[in-house]
VOGU-3710 file (C-alpha; in Angstrom, 3 decimals, decimal comma):
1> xxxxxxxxxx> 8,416/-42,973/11,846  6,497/-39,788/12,729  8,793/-37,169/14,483  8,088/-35,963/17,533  7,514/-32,097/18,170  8,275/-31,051/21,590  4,866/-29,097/22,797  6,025/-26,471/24,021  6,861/-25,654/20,625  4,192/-26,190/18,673
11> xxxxxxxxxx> 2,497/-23,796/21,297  4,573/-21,044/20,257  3,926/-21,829/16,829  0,561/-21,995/17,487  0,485/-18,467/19,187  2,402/-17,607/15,749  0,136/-18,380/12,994  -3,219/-16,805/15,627  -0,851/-13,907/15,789  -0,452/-13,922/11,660
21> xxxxxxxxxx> -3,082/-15,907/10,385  -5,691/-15,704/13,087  -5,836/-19,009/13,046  -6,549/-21,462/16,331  -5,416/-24,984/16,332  -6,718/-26,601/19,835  -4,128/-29,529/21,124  -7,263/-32,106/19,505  -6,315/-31,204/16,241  -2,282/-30,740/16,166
31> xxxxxxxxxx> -2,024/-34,425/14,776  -3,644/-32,748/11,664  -1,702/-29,362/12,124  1,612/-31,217/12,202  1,053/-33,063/9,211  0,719/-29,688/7,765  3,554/-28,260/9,369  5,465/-30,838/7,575  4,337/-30,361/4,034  5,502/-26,473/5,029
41> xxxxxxxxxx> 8,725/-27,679/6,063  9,097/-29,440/2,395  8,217/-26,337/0,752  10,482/-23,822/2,947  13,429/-26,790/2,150  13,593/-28,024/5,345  14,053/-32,148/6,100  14,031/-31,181/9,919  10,227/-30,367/11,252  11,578/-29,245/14,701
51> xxxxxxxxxx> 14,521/-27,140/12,732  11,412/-25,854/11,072  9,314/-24,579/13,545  12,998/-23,299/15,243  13,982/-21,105/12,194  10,159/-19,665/11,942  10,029/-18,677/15,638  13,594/-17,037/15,594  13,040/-15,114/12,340  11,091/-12,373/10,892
61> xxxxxxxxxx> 8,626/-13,049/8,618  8,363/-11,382/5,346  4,989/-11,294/3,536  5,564/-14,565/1,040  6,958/-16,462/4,533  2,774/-16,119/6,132  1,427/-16,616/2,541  3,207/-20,049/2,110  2,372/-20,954/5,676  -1,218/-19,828/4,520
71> xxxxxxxxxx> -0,933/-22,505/1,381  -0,762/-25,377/3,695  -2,487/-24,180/7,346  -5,706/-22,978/5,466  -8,040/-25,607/4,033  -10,570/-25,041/0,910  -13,001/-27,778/0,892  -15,846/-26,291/-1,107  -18,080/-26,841/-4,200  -20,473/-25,225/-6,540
81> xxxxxxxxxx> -24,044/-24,350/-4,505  -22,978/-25,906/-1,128  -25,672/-25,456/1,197  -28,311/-25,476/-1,622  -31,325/-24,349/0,599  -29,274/-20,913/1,350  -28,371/-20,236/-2,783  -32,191/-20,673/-3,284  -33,324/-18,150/-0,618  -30,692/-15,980/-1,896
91> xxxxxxxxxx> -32,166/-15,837/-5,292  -35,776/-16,175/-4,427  -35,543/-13,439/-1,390  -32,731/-11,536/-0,891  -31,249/-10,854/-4,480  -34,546/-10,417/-6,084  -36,314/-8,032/-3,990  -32,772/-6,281/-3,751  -32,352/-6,076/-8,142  -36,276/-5,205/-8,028
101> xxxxxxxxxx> -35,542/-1,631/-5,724  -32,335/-1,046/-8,003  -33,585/-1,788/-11,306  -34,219/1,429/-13,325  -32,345/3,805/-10,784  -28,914/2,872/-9,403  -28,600/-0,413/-11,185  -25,741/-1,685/-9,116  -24,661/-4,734/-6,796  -21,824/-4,742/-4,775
111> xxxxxxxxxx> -20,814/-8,569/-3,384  -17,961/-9,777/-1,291  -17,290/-13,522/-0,238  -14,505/-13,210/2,061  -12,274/-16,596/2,433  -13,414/-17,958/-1,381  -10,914/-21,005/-1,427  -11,018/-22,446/-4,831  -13,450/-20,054/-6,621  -16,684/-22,317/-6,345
121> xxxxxxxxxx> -18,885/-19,424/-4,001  -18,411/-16,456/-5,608  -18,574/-17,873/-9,208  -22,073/-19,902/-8,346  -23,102/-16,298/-7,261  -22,136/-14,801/-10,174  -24,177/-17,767/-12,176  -27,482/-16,726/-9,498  -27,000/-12,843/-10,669  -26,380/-14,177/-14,487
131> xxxxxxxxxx> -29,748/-15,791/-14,374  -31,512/-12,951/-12,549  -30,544/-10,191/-14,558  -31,137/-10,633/-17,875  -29,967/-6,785/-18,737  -27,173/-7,789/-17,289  -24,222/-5,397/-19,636  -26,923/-2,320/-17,578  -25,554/-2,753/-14,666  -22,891/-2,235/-12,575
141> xxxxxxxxxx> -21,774/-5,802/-10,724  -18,995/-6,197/-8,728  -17,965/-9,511/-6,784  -14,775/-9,454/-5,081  -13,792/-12,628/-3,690  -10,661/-12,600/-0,818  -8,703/-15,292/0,599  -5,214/-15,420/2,440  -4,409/-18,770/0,396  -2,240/-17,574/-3,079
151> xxxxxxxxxx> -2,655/-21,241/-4,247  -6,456/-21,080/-3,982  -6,673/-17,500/-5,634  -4,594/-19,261/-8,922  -6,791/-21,675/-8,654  -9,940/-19,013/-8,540  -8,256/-17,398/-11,361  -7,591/-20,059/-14,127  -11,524/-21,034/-13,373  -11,025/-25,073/-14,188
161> xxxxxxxxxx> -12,323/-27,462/-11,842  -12,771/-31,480/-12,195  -16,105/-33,022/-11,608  -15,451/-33,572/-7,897  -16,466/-29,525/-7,567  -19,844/-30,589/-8,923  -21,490/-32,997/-6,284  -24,502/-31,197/-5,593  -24,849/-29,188/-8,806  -27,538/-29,245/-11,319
171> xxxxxxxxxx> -26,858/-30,599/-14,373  -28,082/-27,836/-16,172  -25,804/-25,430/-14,756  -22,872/-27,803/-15,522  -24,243/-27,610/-19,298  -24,624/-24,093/-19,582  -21,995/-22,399/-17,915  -19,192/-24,552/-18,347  -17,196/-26,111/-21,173  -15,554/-29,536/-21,286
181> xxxxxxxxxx> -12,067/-29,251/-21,737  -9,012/-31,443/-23,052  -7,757/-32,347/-19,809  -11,016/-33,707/-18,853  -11,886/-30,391/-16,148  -14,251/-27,961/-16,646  -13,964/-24,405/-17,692  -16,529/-21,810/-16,924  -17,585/-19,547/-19,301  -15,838/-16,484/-20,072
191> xxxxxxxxxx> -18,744/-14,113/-19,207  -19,046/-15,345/-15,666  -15,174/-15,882/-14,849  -15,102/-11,725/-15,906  -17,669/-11,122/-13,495  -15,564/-11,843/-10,737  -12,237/-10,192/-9,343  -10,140/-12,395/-7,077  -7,672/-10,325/-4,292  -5,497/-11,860/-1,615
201> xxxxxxxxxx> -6,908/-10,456/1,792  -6,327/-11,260/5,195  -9,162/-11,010/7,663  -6,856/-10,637/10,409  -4,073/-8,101/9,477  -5,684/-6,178/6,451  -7,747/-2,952/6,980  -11,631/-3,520/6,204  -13,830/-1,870/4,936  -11,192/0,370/2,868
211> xxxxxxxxxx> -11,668/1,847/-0,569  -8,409/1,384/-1,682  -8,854/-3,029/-1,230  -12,880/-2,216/-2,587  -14,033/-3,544/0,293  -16,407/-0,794/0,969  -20,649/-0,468/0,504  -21,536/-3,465/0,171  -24,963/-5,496/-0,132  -23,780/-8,657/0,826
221> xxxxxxxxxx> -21,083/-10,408/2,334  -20,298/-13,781/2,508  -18,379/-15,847/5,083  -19,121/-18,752/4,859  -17,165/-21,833/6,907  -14,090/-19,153/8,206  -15,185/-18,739/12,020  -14,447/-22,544/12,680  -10,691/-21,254/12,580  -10,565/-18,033/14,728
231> xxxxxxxxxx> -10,745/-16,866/18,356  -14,097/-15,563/19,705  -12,491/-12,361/20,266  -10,900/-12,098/16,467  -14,297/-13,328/15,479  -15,663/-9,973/17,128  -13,121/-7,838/15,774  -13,871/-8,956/12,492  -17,918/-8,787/12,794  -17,944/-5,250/13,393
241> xxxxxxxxxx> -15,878/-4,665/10,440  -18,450/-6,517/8,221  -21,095/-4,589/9,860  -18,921/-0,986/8,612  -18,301/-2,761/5,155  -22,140/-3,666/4,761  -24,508/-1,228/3,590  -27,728/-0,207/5,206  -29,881/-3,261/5,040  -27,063/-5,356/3,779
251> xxxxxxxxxx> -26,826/-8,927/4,470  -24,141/-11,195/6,234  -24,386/-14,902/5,352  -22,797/-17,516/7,121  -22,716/-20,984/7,729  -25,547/-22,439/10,179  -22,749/-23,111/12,703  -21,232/-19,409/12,771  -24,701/-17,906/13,308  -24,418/-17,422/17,480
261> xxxxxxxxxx> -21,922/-14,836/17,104  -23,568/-12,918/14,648  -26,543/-12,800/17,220  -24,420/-11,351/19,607  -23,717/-8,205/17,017  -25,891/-6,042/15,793  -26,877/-7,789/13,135  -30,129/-8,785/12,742  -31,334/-12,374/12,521  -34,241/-13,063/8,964
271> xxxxxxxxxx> -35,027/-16,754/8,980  -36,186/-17,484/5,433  -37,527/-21,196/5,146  -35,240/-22,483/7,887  -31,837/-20,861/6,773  -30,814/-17,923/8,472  -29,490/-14,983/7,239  -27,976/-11,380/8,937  -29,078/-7,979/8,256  -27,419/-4,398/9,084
281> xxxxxxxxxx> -30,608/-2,703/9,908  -30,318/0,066/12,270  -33,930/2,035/11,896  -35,070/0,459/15,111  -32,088/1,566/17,350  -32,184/5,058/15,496  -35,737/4,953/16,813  -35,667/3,837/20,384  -32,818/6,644/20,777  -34,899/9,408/19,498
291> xxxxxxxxxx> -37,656/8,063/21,855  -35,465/8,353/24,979  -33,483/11,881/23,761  -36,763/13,608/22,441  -38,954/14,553/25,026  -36,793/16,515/27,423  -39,307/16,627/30,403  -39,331/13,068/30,154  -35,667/12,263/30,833  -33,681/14,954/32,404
301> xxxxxxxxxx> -30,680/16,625/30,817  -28,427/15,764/33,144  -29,459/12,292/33,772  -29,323/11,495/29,781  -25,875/12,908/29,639  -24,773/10,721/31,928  -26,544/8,070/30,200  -24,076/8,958/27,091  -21,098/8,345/28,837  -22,308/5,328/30,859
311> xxxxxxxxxx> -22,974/3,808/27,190  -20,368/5,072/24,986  -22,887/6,034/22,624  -23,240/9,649/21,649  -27,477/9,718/20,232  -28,435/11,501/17,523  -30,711/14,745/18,852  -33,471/15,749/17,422  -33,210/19,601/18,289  -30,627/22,408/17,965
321> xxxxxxxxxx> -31,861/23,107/21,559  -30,908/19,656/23,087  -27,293/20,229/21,182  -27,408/24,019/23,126  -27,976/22,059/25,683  -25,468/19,494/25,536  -22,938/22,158/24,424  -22,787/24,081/27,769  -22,564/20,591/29,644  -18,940/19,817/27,064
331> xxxxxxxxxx> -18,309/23,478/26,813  -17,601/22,647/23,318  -19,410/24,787/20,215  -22,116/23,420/18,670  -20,652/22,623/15,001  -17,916/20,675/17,295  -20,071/18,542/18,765  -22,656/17,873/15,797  -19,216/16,586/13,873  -17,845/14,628/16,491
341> xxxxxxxxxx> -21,619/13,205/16,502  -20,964/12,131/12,604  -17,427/10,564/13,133  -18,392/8,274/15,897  -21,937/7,720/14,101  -19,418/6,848/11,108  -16,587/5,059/12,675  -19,539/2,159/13,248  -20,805/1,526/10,151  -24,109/3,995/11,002
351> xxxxxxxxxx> -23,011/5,905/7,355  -26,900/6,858/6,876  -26,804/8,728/10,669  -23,449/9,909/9,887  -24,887/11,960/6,420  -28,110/12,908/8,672  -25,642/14,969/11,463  -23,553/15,963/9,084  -26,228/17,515/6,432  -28,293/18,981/9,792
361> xxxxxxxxxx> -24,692/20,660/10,885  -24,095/21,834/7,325  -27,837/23,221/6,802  -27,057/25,401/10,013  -23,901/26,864/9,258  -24,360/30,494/7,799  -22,102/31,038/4,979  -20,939/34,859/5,915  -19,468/32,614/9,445  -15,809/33,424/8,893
371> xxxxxxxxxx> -14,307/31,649/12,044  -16,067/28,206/11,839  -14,463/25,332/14,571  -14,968/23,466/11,894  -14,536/24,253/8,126  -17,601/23,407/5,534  -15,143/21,427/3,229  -14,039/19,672/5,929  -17,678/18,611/6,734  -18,576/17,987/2,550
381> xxxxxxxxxx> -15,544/15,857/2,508  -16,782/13,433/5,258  -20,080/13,912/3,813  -18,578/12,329/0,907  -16,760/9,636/2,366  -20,108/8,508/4,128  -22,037/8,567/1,127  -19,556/6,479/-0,806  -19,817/3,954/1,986  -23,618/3,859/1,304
391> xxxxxxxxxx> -22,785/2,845/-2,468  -24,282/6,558/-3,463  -21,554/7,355/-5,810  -23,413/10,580/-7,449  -23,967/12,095/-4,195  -20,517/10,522/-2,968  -19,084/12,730/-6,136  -20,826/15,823/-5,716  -20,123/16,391/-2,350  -16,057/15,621/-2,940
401> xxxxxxxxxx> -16,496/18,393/-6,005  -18,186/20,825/-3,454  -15,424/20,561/-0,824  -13,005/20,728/-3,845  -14,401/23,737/-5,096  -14,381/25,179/-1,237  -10,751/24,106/-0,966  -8,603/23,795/-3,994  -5,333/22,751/-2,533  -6,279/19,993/-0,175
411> xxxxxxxxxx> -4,890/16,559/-1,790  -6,919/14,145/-0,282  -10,265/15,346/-1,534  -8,932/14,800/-5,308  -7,715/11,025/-3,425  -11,256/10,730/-2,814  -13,059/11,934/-6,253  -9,992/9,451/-7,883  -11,490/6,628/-6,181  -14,791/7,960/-6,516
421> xxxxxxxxxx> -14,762/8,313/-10,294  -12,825/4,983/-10,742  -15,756/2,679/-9,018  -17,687/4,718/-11,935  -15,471/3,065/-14,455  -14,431/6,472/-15,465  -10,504/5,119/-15,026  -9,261/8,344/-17,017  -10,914/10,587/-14,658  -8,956/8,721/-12,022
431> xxxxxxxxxx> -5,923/9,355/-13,777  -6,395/13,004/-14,131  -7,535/13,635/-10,270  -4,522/11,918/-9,017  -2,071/13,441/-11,457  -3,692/16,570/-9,273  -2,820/15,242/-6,145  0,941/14,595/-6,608  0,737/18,165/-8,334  -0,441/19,466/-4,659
441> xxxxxxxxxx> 1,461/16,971/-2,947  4,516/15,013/-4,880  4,888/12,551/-2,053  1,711/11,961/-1,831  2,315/7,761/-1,420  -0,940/6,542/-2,008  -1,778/8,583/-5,277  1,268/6,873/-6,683  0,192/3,364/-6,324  -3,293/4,004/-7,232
451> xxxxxxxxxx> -1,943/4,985/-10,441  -0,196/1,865/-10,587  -2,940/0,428/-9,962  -5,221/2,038/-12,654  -2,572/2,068/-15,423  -1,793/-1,561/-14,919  -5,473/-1,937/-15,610  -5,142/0,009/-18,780  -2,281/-2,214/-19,950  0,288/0,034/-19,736
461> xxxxxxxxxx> 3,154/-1,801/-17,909  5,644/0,920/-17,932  3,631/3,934/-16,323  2,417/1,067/-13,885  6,160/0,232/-12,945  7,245/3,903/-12,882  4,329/4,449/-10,098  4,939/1,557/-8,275  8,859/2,779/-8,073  8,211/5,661/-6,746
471> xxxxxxxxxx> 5,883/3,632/-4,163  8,452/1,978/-3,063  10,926/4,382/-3,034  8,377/6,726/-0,272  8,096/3,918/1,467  11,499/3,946/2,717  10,904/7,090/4,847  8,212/5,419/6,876  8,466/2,517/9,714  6,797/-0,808/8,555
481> xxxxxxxxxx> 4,243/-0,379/11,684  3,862/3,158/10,781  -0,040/3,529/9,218  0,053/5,385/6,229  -1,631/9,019/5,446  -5,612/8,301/3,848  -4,741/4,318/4,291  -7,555/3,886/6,700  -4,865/2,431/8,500  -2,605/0,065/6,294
491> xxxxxxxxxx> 0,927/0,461/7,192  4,123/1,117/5,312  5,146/-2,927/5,439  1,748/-3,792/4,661  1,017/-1,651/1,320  4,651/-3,132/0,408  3,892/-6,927/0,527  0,722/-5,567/-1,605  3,138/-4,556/-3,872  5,303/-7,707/-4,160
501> xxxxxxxxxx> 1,997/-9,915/-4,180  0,907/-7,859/-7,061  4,134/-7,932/-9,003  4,117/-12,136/-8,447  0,730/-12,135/-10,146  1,512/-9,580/-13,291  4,805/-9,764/-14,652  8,364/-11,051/-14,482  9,655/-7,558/-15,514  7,336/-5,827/-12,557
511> xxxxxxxx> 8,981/-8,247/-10,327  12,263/-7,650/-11,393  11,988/-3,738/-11,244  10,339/-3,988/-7,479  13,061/-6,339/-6,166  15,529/-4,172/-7,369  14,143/-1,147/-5,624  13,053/-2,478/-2,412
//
């Protein structure tokens, strides 16, 4: 006999897991979301579903609490090249037109599929660039595939999958990318399963696009049969941070059904044969601002200011005399307002207007100015940061060594060059430019589990654990809520249930050195 959940309950719970999870379970489907409450309940040792849902809603969760609920409230139906008609547009269209402008200059690709269940997405993309790129050790490929389900990630991980996964896929591919093993599931090839890097993220709670998760400049991200769970206004939320993760004329894809909200962003709708993709292009609202700003007898100063605060939208000017201008309406100085004009230009996503204002404003500073509003390393440094979100890295670099060179003893701009030079692969050059940050700045919590980070990835378990000590050990002078310094806004509790997720996956020693220091 089924037990019976009082409703106001399960409303609560439900305002839980949106509050968590993001997730939105109308009163239609709680027959299905109390089955899966109860699987929960076996896992968090509870006989009692009601006792349950009473011990969630009176306790605070910790990080492995919301992942387990994840396990069972998530669902990853999926299989190799599902929606066919979109993987062949992908590789017809949109990848090969996009390797054809990279190849022979900045041979790089930069892919997220956000929400990647069992693995089956991001490795068919992986088998689509494999096949495309035939110099494929030349370039520089990175697919980072993200879900808030641990159990789906192992899954991703171990890359074995029975023949179920394969109901729409040629046989071919199943021939020459995957191995038959023992225990009668398939394997796929080492070369492919390297080519992608599985990370737990969760669209609702983690900070996007971020260096630090690698979630920045990319060309295309996929998200693909995610929406169906989430509010309209998370939906929104998480849209425009897509848009700021996405590249210049980078691409969204989504499932047919998900498209209407995408329509409602900025994004761009390019039907391709019937499937419908999304594309960051912001040329044509660069250009209708420059034709309203630009001719000053044709819209009055006054009148266009006001137009800027009616919209919200500072627009890029095309003269130092329309900033003069504008200047004496603020009274602020000119430099001021030019890099006020780059943060808000960069806080959405518009990276290429962003390095447009901010080269203009550098171009015009004289270098014998000795009281500047605002200092030139200061503007290099953003400069920098908005390069690297345009997947520029050698300009990205150069501009972080200028403001280094212009200020020596500001730690975040060797932050910056470490994460820089790592997405280079130069991982030693990482090293070194933190090493100089906790020289500048000891405490400095961020440099410290970078190098965690990177050393782990050199296979050196005990510099990784010292690092991710000392983590630890900073983080007990901050609030969980409290964002961190150069997070991009992860908090303290947040960058520590990174921690613990990463010591689950690594090592029973990590784990036991982190539990004992927490």
């Amino acid at each position: 006999m089924k037990q019976k959940i009082p409703e106001q309950l399960l409303n609560r719970f439900c305002d839980l897991i949106s509050e968590k999870l993001g997730l939105r379970y109308e009163k239609d489907r709680w027959h299905h979301l109390i089955r899966h409450i109860g699987l929960a309940a076996d896992d968090f040792g509870y006989d009692d579903v009601e006792l349950f849902l009473q011990w969630l809603l009176s306790e605070p969760l910790t990080q492995k609490d919301v992942s387990l609920l994840a396990n069972h409230l998530t669902v990853g139906e999926t299989y190799f090249f599902r929606h066919k008609n979109s993987f062949e547009v992908l590789e017809k269209n949109i990848l090969h037109d996009l390797i054809a402008s990279r190849r022979g200059r900045d041979q790089r690709l930069r892919i997220w599929v956000a929400g990647c269940a069992t693995g089956e997405e991001p490795y068919s993309v992986a088998i689509v660039i494999d096949k495309l790129i035939r110099d494929i050790r030349d370039w520089d490929i990175t697919i980072l595939a993200t879900d808030i389900n641990q159990n789906f990630l192992k899954k991703a991980s171990d890359g074995l999958y029975r023949k179920w996964s394969f109901r729409e896929t040629p046989e071919w591919i199943i021939n020459n990318y995957f191995t038959l093993t023992q225990g009668n599931k398939y394997a796929i090839l080492p070369h492919i399963k390297e080519m992608v890097v599985f990370s737990p993220l969760n669209l609702k709670e983690d900070v996007y696009p971020s260096i630090l998760n690698n979630t920045n400049a990319m060309d295309i991200i996929f998200c693909r049969n995610v929406f169906i769970y989430f509010s309209n206004e998370l939906i929104k939320e998480i849209l425009h941070k897509f848009y700021r993760s996405l590249v210049e004329n980078g691409w969204l894809v989504v499932s047919p059904v998900e498209g209407l909200q995408c329509r409602e962003h900025d994004f761009r709708p390019v039907n391709y044969l019937g499937e419908t993709f999304y594309k960051k292009e912001i040329i044509a609202k660069c250009i209708s601002q420059k034709k309203i700003f630009a001719d000053e007898g044709a819209y009055p100063v006054k009148k266009r200011y006001e137009f800027e605060k009616i919209s919200g939208e500072t627009a890029q000017l095309d003269s130092l005399a329309g900033n003069k201008i504008l200047r004496e309406l603020r009274q602020e100085p000119e430099e001021e307002l030019l890099y006020k004009e780059a943060l808000k230009s960069f806080e959405k996503g518009l990276y290429g207007e962003a390095t447009d204002i901010l080269m203009k404003l550098y171009s015009s500073m004289p270098d014998n100015k000795n009281e500047l509003q605002i200092k030139r390393d200061v503007i290099m440094y953003l400069l920098a940061k908005s390069y690297a979100n345009q997947g520029k890295i050698e300009d990205a670099l150069e501009w972080c060594n200028n403001a280094i060179k212009a200020d020596k003893l500001q730690p975040n701009y060797y932050y910056l060059r470490a994460t820089i030079l790592h997405e280079q692969k130069n991982t030693d050059g990482a090293i070194a430019s933190l090493k100089q940050v906790l020289y500048l700045d000891p405490n400095f919590i961020l440099a410290h589990f970078a190098l965690g980070n990177f050393t782990l990835e050199q296979q050196k378990p005990e510099e990784s654990f010292r690092y991710y000590e000392n983590t630890l050990l900073l983080l007990k002078n901050y609030k969980p809520e409290e964002v961190l310094p150069e997070s991009e806004g992860i908090t303290a509790g947040r960058l520590k249930e990174i921690i613990h997720m990463i010591s689950s996956r690594n090592s029973v020693l990590l784990q036991d050195i982190i539990h004992l220091k927490s």
